[in-house]
Backbone as a chain_set.jsonl record, in Angstrom:
{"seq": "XXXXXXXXXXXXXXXXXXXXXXXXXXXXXXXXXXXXXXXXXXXXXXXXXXXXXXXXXXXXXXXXXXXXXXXXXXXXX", "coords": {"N": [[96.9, 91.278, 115.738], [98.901, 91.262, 113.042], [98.979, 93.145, 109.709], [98.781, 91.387, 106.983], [102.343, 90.905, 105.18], [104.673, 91.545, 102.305], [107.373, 90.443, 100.959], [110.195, 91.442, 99.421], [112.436, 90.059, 97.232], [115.002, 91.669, 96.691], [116.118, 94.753, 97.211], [117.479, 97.721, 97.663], [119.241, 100.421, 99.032], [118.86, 103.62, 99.383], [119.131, 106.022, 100.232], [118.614, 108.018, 103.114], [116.376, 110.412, 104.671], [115.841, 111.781, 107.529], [113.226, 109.877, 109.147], [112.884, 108.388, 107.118], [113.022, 106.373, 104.351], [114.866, 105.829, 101.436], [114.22, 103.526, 98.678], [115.502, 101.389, 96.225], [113.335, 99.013, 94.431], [113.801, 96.722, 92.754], [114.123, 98.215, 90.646], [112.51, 100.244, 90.554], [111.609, 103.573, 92.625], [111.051, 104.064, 95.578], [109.957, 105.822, 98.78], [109.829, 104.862, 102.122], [108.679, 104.885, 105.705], [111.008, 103.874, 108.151], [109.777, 102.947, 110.245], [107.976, 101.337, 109.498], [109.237, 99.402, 108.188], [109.55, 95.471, 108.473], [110.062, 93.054, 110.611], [112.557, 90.49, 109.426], [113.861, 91.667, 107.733], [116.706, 92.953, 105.344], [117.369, 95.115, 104.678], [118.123, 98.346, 106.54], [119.159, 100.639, 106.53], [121.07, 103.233, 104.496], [122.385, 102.181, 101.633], [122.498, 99.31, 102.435], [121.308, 96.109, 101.052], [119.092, 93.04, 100.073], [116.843, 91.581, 101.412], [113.547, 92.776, 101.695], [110.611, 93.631, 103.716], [107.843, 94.2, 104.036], [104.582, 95.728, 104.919], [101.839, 94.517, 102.905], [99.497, 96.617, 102.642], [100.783, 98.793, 102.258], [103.339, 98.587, 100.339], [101.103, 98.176, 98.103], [100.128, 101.085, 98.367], [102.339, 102.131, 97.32], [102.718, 101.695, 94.852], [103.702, 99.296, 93.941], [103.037, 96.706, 94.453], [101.935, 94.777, 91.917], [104.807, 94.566, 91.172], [105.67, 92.751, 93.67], [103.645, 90.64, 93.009], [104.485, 89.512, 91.381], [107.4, 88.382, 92.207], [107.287, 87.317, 95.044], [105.184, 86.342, 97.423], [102.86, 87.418, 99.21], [102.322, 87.335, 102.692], [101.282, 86.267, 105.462], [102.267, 88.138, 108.39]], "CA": [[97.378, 90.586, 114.554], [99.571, 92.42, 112.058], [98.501, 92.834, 108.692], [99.844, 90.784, 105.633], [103.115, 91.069, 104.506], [104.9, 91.504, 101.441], [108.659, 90.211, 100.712], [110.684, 91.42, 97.765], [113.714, 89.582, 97.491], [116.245, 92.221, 96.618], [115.838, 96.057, 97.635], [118.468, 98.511, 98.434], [118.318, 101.503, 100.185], [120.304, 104.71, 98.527], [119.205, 107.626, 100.993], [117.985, 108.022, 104.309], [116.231, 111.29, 104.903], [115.16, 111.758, 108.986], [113.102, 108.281, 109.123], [112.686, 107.915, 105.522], [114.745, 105.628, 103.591], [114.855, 105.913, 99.807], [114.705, 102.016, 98.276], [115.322, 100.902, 95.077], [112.744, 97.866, 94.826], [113.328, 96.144, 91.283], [114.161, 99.6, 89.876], [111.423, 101.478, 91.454], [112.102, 103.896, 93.564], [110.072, 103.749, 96.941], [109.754, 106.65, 100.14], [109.39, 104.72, 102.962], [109.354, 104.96, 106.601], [112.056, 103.382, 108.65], [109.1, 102.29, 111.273], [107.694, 100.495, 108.553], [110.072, 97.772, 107.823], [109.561, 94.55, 109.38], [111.502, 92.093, 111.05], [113.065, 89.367, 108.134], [114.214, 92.538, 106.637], [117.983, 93.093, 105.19], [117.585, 96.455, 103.918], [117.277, 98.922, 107.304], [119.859, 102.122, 106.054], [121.493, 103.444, 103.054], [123.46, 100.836, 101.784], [122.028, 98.111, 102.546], [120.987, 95.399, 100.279], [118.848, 92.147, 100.277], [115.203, 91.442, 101.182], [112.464, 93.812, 102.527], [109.677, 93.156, 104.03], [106.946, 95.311, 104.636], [103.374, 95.74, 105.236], [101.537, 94.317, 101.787], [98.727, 98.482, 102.14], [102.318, 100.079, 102.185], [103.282, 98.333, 99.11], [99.697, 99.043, 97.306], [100.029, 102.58, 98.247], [103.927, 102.663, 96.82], [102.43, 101.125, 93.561], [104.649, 98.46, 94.295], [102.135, 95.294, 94.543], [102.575, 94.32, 90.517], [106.269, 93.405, 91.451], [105.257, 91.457, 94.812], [103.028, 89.254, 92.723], [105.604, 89.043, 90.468], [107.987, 87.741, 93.069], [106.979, 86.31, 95.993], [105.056, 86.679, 98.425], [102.553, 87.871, 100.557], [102.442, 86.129, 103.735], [100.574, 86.861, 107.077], [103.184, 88.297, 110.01]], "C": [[97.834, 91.611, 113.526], [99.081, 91.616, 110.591], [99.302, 92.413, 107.752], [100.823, 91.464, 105.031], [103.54, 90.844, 103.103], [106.4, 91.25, 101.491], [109.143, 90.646, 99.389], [111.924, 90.946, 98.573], [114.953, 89.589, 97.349], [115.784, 93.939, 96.822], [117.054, 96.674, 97.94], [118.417, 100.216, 98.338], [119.742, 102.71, 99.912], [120.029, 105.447, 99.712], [118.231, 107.585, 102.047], [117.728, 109.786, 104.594], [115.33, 111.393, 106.523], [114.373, 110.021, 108.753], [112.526, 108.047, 108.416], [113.5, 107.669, 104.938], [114.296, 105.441, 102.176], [115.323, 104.868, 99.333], [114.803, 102.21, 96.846], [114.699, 99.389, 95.282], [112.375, 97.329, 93.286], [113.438, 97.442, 90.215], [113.216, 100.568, 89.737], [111.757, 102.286, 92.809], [110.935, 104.176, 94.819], [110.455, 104.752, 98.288], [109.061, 105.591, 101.16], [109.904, 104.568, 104.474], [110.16, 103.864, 107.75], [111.175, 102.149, 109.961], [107.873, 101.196, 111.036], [108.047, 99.035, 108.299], [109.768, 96.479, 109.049], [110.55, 93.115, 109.547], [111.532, 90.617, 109.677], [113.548, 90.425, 107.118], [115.613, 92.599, 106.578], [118.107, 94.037, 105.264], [116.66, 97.586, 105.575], [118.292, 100.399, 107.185], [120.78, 101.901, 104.87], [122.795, 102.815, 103.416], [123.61, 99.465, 102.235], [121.206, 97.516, 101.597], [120.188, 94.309, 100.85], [117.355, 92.611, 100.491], [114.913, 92.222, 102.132], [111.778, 93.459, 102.644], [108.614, 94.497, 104.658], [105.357, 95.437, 104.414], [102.372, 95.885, 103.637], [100.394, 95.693, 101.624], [99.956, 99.122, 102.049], [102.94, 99.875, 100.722], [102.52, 98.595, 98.092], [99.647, 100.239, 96.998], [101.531, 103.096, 97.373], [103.832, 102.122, 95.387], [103.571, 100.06, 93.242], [103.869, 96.994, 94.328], [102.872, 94.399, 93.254], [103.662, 93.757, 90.659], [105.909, 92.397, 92.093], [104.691, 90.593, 93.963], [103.797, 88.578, 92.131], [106.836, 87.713, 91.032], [107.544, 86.424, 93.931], [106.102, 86.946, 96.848], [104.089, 87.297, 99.445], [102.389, 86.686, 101.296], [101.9, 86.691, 105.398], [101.625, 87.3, 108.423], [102.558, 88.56, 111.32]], "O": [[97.206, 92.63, 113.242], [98.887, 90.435, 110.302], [100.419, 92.902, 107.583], [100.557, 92.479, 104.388], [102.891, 89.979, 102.514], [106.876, 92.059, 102.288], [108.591, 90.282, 98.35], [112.34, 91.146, 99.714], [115.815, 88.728, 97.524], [114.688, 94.103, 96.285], [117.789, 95.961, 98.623], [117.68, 100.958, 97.689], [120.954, 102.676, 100.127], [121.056, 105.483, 100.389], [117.1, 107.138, 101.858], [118.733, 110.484, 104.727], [114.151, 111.039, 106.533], [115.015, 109.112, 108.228], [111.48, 107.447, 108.664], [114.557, 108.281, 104.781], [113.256, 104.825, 101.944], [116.547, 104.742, 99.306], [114.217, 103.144, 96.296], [115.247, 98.592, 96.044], [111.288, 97.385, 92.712], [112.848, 97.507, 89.136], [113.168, 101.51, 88.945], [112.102, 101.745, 93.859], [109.837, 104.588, 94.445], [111.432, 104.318, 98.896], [107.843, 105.431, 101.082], [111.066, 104.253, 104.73], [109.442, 102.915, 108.062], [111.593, 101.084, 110.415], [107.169, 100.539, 111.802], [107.422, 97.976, 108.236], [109.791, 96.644, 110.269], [111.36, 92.489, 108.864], [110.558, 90.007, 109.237], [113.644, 90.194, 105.913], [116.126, 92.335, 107.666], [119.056, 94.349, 105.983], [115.455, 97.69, 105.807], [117.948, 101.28, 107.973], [121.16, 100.837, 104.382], [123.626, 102.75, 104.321], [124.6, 98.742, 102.351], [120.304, 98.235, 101.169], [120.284, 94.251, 102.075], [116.785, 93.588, 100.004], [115.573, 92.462, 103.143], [111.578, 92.582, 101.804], [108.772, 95.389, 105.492], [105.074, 95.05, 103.28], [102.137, 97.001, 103.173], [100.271, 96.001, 100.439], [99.896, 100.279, 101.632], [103.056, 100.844, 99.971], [103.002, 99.195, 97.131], [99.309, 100.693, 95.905], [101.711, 104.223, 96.911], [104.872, 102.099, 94.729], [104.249, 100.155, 92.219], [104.677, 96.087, 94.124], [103.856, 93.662, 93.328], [103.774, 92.563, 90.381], [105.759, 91.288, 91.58], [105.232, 89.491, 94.055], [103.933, 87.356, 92.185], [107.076, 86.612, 90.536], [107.468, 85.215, 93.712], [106.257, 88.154, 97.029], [104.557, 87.679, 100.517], [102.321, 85.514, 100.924], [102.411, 87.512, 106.159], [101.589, 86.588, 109.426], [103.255, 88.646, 112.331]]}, "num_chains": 1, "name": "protein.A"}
């Protein structure tokens, strides 16, 4: 069983360094890795826009939660 997700419902993705992709998430900027993202995601290389989805401890650790509640979203995948 995979652990609870988190949706934001706009993200986009300036810079891809080896399999780290550099998001903007609500005007935060976010390091994360590429093997990370999970499926319902828009945003999977630079230049890409729309919703992310990703593992609600990955968010916590990216001080990123505060938005999610804000938004939408966690949800069990």
């Amino acid at each position: 069983m995979q652990s609870p997700a988190v949706e934001f419902s706009y993200a986009e993705a300036v810079e891809q360094r080896g399999m780290n992709l550099h998001c903007l998430v609500y005007g935060k900027r976010a390091t994360l890795s590429r093997l990370l993202i999970q499926p319902g995601s828009d945003v999977w290389r630079p230049g890409d826009r729309g919703r992310l989805v990703i593992p609600r401890w990955l968010a916590i650790e990216l001080n990123l939660v505060d938005v999610a509640d804000r938004d939408v979203a966690s949800h069990p995948r």
